[in-house]
Every structure is written in C-alpha cells, then in structure tokens.
N, C-alpha and C positions, 0 to 999 in steps of 0.2 A: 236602255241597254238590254238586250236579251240575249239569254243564253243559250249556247248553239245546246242542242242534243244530238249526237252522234243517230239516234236510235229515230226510226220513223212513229209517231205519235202512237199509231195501230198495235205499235211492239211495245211501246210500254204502257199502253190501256190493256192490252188482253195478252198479258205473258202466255198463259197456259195454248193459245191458239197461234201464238206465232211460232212457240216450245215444239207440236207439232207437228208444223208446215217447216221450219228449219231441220228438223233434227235429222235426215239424211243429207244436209247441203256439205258437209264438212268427209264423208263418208272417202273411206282408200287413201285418203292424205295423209302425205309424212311431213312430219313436223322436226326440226330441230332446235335445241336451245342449249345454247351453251353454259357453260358451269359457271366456269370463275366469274364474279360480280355482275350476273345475271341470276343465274339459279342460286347462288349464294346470298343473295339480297334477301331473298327471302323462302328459306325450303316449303317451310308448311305451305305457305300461300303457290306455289309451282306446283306440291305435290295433287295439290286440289284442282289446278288447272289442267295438272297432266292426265289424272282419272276422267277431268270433265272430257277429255278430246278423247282419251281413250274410249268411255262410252259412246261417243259419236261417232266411232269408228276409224279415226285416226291413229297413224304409226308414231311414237313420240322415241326420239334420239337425241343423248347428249352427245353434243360435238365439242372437243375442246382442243383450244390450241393448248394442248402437253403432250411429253414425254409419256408413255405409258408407262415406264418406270417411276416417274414424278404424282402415282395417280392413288396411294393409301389413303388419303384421306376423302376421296371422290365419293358420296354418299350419296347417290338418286338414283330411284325406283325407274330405270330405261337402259336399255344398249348404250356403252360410251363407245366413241370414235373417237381416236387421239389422230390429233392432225400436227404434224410437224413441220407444214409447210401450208398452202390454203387449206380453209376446212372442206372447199368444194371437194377438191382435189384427194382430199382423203377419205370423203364420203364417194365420193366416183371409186376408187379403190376396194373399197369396203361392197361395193354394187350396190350402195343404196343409193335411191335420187330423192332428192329432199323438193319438198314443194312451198316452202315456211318454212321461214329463218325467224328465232327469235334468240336475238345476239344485242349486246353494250357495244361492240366494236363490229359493224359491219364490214369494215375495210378488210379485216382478217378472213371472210366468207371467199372470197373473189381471188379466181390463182392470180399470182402476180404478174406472171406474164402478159394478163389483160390489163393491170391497172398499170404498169411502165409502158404500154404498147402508146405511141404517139397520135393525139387526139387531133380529128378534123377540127377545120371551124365551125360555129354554130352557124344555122341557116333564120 
C-alpha cells in the first residue's frame, strides 16, 4: 500500500529550488477565508498562513456570514466583509473579486439564486 503524496518527488528532494521557481506563482491573488469554524479552528495556525500568502504576494480577506453589528469579538489580522446574504454577493459589493475560497461551508459562497436555479440533467 503506498502513500499518495500530494507534492512531486522534485519538490520534496530540493525545497530550496522549488521555494524559488514557485514563489511568484500565487503573485495578485485574493484570497478569502472565512471566520467562524474556519479561522476560528485555529488563529495562530491561519495567522502564519496568512503572512505566508501575504509574502507571495496575495490579497487575504475575511468574509463572514455576520451582521456587522454581531462582529466584537472578530480578531484577524485582514479586511472583514460581513455578508448578509452570499458571501460572493457581498464581496461583489465590496468591489473586491475573490479568486480562493477558504470556507467550512461552501454552500454559503454561492448567491442563492444560482443554487435554487433549476438544474439540467447530466450528460
């Protein structure tokens, strides 16, 4: 039984050479991650991921489904976007365009008028 590695053999024999040929690949991208029981899971561990994109040149945005009155106790280091309705929809609002989604509940990303819009059948 062997186990998968996500990573190509080259990338984990010579980190320092793949470190940088990657490090402009992620460059202008905005990122979002939502709060509650994502970023909440775990801060320190998010706020290290969030410097890590930051340095590679990424936009990072918390998007939450709340109230912006419901938000004292919101503590991370990015822009929040309170979404009252899809988070797309209130990041379209906001004029930012997100390109990564890192969200516990993806269903909430997506305005809802696409997800009750009635589905062809599969081909």
């Amino acid at each position: 039984f062997a186990t998968l590695n996500p990573l190509p053999r080259f990338l984990m024999s010579q980190p320092r050479k793949c470190y940088g040929a990657l490090r402009g690949a992620f460059s202008f991208v905005n990122i979002a991650i939502d709060y509650d029981d994502t970023y909440t899971r775990n801060p320190e561990m998010w706020e290290l991921v969030i410097d890590t994109m930051r340095d590679h040149g990424c936009k990072v945005f918390c998007v939450t489904k709340r109230w912006e009155s419901e938000s004292e106790d919101i503590s991370i280091n990015a822009p929040v976007i309170y979404a009252t309705r899809s988070k797309m929809e209130a990041v379209a609002r906001s004029g930012v365009s997100i390109d990564i989604w890192i969200d516990d509940k993806p269903h909430t990303i997506t305005p809802y008028s696409i997800m009750n819009r009635p589905r062809g059948k599969y081909k």
